[in-house]
C-alpha positions in Angstrom: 0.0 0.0 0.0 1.2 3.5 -0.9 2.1 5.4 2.0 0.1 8.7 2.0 3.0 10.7 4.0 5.2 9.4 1.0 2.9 10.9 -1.7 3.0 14.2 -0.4 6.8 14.2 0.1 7.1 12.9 -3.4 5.0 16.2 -4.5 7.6 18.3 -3.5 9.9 17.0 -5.5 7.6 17.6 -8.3 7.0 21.3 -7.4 10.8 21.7 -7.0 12.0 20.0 -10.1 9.5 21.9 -12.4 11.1 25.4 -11.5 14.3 23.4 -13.2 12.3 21.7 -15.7 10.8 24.5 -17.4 14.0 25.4 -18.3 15.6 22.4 -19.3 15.5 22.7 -23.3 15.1 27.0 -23.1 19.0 26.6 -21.4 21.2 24.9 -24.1 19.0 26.3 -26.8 20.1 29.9 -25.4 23.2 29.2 -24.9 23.5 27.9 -28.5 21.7 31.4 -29.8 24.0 33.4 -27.6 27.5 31.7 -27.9 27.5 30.4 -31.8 27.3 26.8 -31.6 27.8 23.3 -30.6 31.6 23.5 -28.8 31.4 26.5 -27.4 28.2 25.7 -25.6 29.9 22.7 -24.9 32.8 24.4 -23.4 30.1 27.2 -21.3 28.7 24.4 -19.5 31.9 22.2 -19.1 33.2 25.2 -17.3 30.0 26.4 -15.0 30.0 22.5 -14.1 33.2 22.8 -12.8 31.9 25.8 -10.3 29.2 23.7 -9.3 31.4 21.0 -8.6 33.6 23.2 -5.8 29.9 24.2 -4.4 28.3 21.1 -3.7 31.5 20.0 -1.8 31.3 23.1 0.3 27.7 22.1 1.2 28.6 19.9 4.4 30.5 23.0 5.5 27.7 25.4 4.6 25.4 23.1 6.4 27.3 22.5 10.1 27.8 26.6 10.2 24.0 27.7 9.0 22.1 24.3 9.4 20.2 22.1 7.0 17.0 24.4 6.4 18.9 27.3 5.8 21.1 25.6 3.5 17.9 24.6 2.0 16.6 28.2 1.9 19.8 29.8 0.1 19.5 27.1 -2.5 15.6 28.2 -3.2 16.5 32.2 -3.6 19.9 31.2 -5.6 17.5 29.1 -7.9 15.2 32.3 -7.8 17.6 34.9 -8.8 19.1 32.4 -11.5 15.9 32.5 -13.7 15.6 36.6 -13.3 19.7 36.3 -14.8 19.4 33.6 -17.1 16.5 35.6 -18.6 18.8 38.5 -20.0 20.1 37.8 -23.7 23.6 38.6 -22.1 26.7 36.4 -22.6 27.6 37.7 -18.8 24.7 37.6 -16.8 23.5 34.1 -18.7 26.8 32.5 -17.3 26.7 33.9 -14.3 22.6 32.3 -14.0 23.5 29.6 -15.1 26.5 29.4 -11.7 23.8 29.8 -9.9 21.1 27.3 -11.3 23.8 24.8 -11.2 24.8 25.1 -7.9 21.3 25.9 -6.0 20.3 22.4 -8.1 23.2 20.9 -5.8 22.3 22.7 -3.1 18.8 21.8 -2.5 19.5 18.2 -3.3 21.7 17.5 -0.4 18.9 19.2 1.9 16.2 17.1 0.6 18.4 14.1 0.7 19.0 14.4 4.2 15.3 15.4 4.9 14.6 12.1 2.9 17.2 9.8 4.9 15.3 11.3 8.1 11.6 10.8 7.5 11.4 8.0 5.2 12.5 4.4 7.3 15.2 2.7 5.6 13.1 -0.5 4.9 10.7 1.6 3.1 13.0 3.7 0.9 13.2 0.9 -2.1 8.9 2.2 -2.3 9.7 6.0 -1.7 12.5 5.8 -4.1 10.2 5.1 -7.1 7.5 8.0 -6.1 10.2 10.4 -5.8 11.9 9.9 -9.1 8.3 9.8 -10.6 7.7 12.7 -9.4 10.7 14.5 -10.2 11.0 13.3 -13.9 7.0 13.6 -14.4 8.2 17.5 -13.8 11.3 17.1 -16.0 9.1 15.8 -18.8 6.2 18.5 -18.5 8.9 21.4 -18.5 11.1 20.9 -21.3 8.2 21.4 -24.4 6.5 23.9 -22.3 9.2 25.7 -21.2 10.4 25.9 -25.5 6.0 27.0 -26.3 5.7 29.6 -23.5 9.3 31.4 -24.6 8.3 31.1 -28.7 4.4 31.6 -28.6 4.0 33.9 -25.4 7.0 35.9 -24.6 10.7 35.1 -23.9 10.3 36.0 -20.2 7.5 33.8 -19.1 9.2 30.3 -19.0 11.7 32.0 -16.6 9.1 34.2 -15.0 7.2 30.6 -14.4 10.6 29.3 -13.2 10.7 31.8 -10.7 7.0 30.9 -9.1 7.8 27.5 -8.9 10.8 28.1 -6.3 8.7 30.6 -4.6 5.6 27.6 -4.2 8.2 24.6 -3.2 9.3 26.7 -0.5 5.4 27.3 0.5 4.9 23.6 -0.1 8.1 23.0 2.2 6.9 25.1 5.7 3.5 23.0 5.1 5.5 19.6 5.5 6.5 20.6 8.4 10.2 19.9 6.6 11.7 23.0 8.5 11.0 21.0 12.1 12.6 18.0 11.1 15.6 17.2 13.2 18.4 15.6 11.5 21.3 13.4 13.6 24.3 15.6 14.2 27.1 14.9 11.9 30.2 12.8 13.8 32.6 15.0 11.4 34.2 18.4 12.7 35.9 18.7 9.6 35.9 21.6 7.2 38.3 20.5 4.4 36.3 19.3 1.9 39.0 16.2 0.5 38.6 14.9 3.3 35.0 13.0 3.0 36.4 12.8 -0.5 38.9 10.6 0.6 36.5 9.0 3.0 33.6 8.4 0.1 36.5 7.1 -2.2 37.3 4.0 0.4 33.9 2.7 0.4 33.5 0.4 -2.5 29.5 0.5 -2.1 30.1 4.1 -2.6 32.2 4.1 -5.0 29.8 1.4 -7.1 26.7 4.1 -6.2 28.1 7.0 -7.4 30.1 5.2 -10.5 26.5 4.1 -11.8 24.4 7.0 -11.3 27.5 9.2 -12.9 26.7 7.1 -15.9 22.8 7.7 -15.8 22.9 11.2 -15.3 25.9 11.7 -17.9 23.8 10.2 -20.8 20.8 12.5 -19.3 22.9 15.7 -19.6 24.0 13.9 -23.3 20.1 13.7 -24.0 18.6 16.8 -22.5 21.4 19.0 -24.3 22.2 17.5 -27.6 19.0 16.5 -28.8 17.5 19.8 -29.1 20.9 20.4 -30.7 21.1 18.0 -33.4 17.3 18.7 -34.2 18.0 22.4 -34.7 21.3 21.1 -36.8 19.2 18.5 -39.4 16.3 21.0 -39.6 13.7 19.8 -37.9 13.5 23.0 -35.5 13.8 23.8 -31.9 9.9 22.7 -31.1 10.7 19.4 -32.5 13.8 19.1 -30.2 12.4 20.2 -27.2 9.2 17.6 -28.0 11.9 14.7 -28.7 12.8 15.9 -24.7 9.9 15.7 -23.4 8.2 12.6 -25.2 11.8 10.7 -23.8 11.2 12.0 -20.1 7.8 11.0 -20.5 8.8 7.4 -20.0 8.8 8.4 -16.6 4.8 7.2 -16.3 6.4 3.6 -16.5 9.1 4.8 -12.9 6.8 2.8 -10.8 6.5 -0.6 -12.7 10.3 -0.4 -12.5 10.4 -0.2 -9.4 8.4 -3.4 -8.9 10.4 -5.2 -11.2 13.4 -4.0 -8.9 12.1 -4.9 -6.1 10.8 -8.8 -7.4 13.7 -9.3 -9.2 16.9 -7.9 -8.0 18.3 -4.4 -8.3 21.2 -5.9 -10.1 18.8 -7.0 -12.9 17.3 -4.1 -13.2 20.2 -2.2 -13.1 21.9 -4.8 -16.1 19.2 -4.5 -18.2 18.9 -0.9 -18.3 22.3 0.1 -18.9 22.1 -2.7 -21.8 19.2 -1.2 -23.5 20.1 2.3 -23.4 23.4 1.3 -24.7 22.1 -0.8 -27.9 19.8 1.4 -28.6 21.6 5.3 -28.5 24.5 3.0 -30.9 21.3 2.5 -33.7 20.8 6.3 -33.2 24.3 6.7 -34.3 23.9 4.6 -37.0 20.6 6.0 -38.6 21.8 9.9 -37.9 21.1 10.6 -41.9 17.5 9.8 -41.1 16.5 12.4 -38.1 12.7 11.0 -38.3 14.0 7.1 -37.7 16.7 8.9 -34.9 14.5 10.9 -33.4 12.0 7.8 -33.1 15.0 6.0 -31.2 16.5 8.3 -29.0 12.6 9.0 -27.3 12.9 5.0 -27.1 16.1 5.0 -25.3 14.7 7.1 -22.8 13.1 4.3 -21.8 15.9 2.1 -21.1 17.3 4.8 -18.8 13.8 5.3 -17.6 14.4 1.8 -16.0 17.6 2.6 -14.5 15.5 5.8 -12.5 13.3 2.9 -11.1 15.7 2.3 -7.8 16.9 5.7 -8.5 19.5 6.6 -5.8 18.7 3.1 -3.5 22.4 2.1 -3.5 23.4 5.1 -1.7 20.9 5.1 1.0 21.4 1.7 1.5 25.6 2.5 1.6 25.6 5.4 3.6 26.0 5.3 7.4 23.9 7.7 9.9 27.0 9.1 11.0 28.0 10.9 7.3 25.1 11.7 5.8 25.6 15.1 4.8 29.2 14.6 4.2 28.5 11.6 1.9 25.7 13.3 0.6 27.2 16.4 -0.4 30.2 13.9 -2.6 27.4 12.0 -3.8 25.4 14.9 -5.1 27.8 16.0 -7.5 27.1 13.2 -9.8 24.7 15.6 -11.6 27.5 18.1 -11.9 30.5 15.8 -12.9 27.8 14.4 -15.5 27.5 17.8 -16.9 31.1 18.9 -16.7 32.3 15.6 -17.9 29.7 15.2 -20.9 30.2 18.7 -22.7 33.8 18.4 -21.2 34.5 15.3 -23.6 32.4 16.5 -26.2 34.2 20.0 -26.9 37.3 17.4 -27.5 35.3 15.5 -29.8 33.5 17.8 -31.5 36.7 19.8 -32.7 37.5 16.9 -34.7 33.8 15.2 -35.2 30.4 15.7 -36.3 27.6 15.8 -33.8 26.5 12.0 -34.0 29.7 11.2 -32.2 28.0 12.2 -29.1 25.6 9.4 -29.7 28.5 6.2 -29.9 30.7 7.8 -27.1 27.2 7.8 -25.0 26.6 4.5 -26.0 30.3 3.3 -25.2 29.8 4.3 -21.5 26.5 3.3 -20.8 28.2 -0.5 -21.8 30.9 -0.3 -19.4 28.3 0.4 -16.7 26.2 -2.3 -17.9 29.2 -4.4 -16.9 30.0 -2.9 -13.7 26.5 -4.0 -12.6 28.0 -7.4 -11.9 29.3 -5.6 -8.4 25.8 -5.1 -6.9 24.5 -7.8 -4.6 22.4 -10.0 -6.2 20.1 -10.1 -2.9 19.1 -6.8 -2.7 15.6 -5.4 -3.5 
């Protein structure tokens, strides 16, 4: 039975991705009209990555000197002022937006994950799990088209505008949780240097496994949400057709919950294998059919799907590694998968796409997915 008190955590995840989400395809297709083209939009976000990086490690010391909720609280208004600066057609202020988006995303994950590990029992997270992710990428699929319609058919401010309200009603939706009295366990770390739960995270092999994984997932995510609308707009077929191909792929999230049953009945490993597999075989056929952007298109929304599975047991294996005693240490390292994804995805494809076309993205996204698919082999066969 679907906890009630799990359903209305899950919504703020929805509420709180969708001031993101609305934004998702209006970012990279801005950044394309206001920096020229594919590498050096590459480049923009391989180097605000980087800054959002160096944040999200600061987090665990942002949090011990100003606490959880207001850690959560400056990520909300950073997210806030990032849609008023990302809305200016200027090189400077766009960058400087996009900082902040990057790092208040960051930011307000490690809160919520630590209000997550506190209020959902760890016996009932593999249930939670699903409902959040849902809820999360139901947003990320709604956004993307409507954030691309409301900035081409209404006016260029509105998606940004309607970015800015959604921050402003997940904090509303946040006080009437009751998130804010939540009391989290005291961290056993005094430490302020940030290498040093790197170091710590980096002995753990379960950690290590976690984070290698969901790097991977999130990496051909940023490779999705950013090239498609790219190589739409480069074969002709429009920025409303790209942004459509993004949000017809997230919609595979409806299926979140099914995957999550099939995690849970047959092994997270399985799961896990036969994602990573999919989403592989299927982005090489994209490469292969990139002279036919109808058949490609057609594809790449299909393998959506097979990473649709992997967001099933979303972030399971690292609540189920993490110990009490670390959590916003361990959080704060493991929270920066969304980041290295980005900074490592246009990061390797500014290389590549000095000396390749644009399809290469598709066979190096392929390549990596494989080699996760492989790694799966580490996860315990036993655990659902």
């Amino acid at each position: 039975m679907v906890n009630g008190q799990h359903i209305k955590l899950a919504g703020l995840f929805f509420v709180q991705a969708l001031s993101r989400g609305i934004l998702l395809s209006v970012i990279p297709l801005q950044a394309l009209s206001l920096f020229g083209d594919a590498q050096r939009t590459s480049l923009l976000f391989f180097a605000v990555s980087a800054g959002g990086i160096l944040g999200a490690l600061g987090m665990p010391v942002i949090i011990q000197k100003i606490g959880n909720y207001r850690s959560f609280l400056m990520g909300s208004m950073l997210m806030f002022v990032s849609a008023i600066l990302l809305y200016f057609e200027d090189p400077v202020y766009f960058t400087i937006g996009l900082f902040f988006h990057i790092f208040s995303i960051a930011a307000v994950e490690v809160s919520l994950t630590l209000y997550v590990l506190a209020r959902v029992p760890r016996r009932q997270l593999t249930q939670f799990e699903p409902l959040r992710i849902f809820s999360s990428v139901l947003a990320l699929t709604i956004g993307p088209f409507l954030g691309v319609f409301m900035d081409q058919r209404w006016s260029h401010e509105s998606p940004f505008v309607f970015s800015a309200v959604c921050v402003l009603l997940a904090l509303i939706y946040f006080w009437m949780l009751g998130l804010h009295r939540t009391q989290l366990p005291r961290s056993a770390s005094t430490g302020v240097n940030p290498l040093q739960y790197l170091v710590r995270y980096l002995k753990r092999p379960r950690l290590r496994l976690a984070y290698g994984l969901v790097l991977a997932r999130s990496g051909w995510w940023a490779m999705f949400v950013i090239y498609t609308p790219i190589y739409a707009v480069e074969v002709g077929l429009g920025e409303m057709t790209g942004a459509a191909i993004v949000s017809l792929g997230t919609a595979w999230t409806l299926s979140v919950p099914f995957w999550g049953w099939v995690g849970r009945k047959y092994g997270v490993q399985f799961l896990f294998r036969s994602g990573f597999m999919a989403t592989s075989v299927l982005t090489l056929l994209v490469y292969s059919v990139t002279s036919m952007p109808i058949i490609a298109s057609g594809l790449m929304i299909l393998s959506a799907l097979g990473a649709t599975m992997l967001d099933g047991m979303g972030n399971v294996l690292f609540y189920r590694a993490v110990r009490g005693s670390e959590r916003s240490e361990m959080t704060a390292v493991f929270a920066t998968y969304r980041d290295a994804g980005q900074l490592a995805v246009p990061g390797l494809y500014a290389v590549l796409l000095k000396f390749f076309a644009l399809p290469v993205v598709f066979i190096s996204a392929s390549a990596w997915m494989l080699v996760a698919t492989w790694y799966c082999r580490y996860i315990p066969k036993q655990m659902r």
